[in-house]
ZATOR-18908 format. One line per field, with one value per residue: residue in one letter; x, z, y of N, C-alpha, C, CB in turn. Coordinates in steps of 0.1 Angstrom, whole numbers. Atoms other than C-alpha are relative to their C-alpha. Glycine has a CB too. Example, Ala and Ser with C-alpha at 12.3 -4.5 7.8 and 13.67 -1.06 7.14 Angstrom:
REM residues 2
nukol c(a,s) $
n.u c(9,-9) $
n.w c(0,0) $
n.v c(-12,-11) $
ca.u c(123,137) $
ca.w c(78,71) $
ca.v c(-45,-11) $
c.u c(9,-8) $
c.w c(0,8) $
c.v c(12,11) $
cb.u c(-10,4) $
cb.w c(12,-14) $
cb.v c(0,5) $
***
This chain:
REM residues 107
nukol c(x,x,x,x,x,x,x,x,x,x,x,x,x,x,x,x,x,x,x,x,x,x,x,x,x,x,x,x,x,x,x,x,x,x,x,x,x,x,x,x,x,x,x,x,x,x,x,x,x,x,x,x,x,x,x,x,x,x,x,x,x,x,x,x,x,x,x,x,x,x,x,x,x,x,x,x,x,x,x,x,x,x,x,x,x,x,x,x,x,x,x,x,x,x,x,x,x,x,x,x,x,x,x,x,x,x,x) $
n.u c(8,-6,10,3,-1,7,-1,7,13,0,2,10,-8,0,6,-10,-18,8,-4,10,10,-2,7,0,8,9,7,5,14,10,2,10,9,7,5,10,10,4,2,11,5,1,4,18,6,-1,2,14,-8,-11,8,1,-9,8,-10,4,15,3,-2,-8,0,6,-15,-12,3,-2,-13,-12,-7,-8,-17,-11,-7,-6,-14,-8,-8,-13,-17,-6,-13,-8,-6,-9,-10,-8,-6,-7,-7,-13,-3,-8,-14,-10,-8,-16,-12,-6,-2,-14,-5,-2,-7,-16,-6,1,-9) $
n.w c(1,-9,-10,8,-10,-6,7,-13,-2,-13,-11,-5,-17,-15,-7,0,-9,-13,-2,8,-3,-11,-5,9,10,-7,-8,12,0,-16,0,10,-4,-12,12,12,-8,-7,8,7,-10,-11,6,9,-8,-5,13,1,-10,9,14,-9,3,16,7,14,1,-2,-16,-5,-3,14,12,-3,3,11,11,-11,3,8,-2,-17,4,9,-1,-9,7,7,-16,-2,7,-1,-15,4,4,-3,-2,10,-2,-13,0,8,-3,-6,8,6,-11,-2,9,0,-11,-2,12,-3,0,-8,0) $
n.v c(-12,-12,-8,-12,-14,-9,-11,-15,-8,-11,3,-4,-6,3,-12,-6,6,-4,-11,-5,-5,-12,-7,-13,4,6,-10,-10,7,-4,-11,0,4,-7,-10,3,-1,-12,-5,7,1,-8,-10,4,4,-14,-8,-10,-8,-7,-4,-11,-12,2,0,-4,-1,11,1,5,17,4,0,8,14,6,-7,1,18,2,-7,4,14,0,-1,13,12,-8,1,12,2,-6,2,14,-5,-2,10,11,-4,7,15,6,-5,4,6,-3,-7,9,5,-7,6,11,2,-5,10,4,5) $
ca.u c(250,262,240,221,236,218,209,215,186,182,182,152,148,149,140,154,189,177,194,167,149,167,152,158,134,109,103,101,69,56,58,43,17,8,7,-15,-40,-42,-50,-71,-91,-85,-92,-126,-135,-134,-144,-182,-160,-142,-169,-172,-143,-151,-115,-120,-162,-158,-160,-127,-140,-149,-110,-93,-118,-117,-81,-60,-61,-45,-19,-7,-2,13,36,43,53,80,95,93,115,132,143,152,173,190,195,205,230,247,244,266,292,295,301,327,346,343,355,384,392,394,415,446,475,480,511) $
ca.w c(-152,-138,-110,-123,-114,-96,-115,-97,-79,-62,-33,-16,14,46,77,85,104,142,143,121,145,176,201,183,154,181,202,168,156,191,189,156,164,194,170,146,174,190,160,143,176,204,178,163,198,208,169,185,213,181,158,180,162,124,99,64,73,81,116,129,135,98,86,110,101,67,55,95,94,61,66,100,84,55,77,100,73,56,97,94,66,75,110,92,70,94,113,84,83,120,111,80,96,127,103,85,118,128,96,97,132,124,89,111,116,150,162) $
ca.v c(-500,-465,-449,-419,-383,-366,-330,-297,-284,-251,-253,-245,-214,-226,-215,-182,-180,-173,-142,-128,-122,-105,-89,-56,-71,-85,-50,-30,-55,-50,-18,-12,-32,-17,19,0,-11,22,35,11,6,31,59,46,38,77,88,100,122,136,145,181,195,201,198,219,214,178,163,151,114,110,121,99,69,73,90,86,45,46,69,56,24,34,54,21,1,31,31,-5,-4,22,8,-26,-10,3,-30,-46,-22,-24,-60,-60,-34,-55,-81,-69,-55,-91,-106,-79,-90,-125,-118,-102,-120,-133,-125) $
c.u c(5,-9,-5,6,-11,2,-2,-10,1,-1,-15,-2,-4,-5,10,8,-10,7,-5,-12,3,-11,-5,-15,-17,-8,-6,-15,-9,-8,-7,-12,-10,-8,-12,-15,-6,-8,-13,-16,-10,-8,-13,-9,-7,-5,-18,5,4,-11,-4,8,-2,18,-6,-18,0,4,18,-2,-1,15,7,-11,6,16,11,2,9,6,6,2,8,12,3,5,13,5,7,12,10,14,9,10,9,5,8,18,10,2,14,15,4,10,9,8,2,9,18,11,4,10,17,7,2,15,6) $
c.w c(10,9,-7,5,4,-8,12,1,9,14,9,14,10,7,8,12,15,4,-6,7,16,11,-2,-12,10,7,-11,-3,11,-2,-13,-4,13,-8,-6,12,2,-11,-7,14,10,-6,-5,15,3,-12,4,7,-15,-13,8,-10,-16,-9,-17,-4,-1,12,0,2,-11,-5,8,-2,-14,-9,18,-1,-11,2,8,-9,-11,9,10,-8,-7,19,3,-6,1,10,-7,-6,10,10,-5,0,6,1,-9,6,16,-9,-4,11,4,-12,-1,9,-2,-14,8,4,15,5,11) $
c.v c(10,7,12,13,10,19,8,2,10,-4,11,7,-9,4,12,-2,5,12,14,6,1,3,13,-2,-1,11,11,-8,1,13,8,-4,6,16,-4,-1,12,10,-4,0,11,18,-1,-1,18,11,12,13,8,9,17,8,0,6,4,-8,-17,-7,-8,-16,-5,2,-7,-18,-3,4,-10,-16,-3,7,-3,-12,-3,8,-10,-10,9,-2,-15,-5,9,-4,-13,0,6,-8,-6,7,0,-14,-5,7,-8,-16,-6,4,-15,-8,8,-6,-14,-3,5,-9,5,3,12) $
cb.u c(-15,5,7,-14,10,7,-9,2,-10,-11,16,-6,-7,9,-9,-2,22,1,9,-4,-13,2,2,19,9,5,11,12,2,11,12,3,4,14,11,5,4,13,11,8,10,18,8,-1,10,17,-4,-14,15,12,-19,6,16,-20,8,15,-7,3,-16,-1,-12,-14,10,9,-15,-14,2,-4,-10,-2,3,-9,-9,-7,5,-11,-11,-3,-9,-7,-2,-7,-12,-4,-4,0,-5,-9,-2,-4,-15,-5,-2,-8,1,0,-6,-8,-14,0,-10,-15,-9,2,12,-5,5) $
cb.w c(3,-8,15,-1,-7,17,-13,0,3,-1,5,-1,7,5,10,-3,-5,13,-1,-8,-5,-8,7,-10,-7,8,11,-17,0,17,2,-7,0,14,-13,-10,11,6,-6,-4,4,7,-9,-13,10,6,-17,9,12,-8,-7,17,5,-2,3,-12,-16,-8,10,10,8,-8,-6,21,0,-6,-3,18,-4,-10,3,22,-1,-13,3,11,-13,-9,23,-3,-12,2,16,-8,-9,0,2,-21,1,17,-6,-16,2,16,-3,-12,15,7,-11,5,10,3,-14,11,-11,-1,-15) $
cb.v c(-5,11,4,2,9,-3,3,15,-7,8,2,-10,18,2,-7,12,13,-11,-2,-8,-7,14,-1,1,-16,-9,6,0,-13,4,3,-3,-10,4,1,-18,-4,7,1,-18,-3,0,1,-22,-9,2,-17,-7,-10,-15,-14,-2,0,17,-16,-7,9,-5,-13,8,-6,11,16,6,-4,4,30,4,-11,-2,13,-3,-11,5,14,-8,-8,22,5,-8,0,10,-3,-8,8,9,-5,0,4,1,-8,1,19,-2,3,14,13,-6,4,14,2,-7,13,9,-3,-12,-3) $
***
């Protein structure tokens, strides 16, 4: 009797590589988070202070509760991707420079 072969199976993700998460990666999250707080938070805290100034006949504390939270966090997630993208970026060109560097002949 022949042992059974074993059928391909995907391979299942992992956990990611540890270079996924940099310090470059770690101060951006900080930092977007901190944004989000301040925003979510520090802004609602101060919304009665704000209702004084009146935006197209509607107080100031009323368009950053109900419109400013969603726009700041819609634009913290485009810088998030923006910025990643352009990690990913210096990531794949150092790369390739090392990849070059290690393709030359030695000599």
């Amino acid at each position: 009797m022949q042992p059974l072969k074993k059928i391909h199976e995907p391979e299942l993700a992992g956990p990611f590589p540890p270079d996924l998460h940099d310090m470059r990666h770690l101060w951006l999250k900080g930092l977007l988070l901190l944004v989000w707080a301040l925003v979510s938070f520090v802004a609602m805290f101060f919304a009665r202070d704000l209702q004084s100034f009146v935006v197209l006949g509607w107080p100031l504390g009323y368009w950053i509760a109900a419109q400013g939270a969603v726009l700041m966090f819609i634009a913290i997630v485009v810088a998030y991707c923006g910025a990643m993208n352009r990690f990913e970026r210096q990531d794949a060109a150092r790369a390739a420079a090392l990849t070059a560097e290690r393709a030359k002949p030695h000599g």
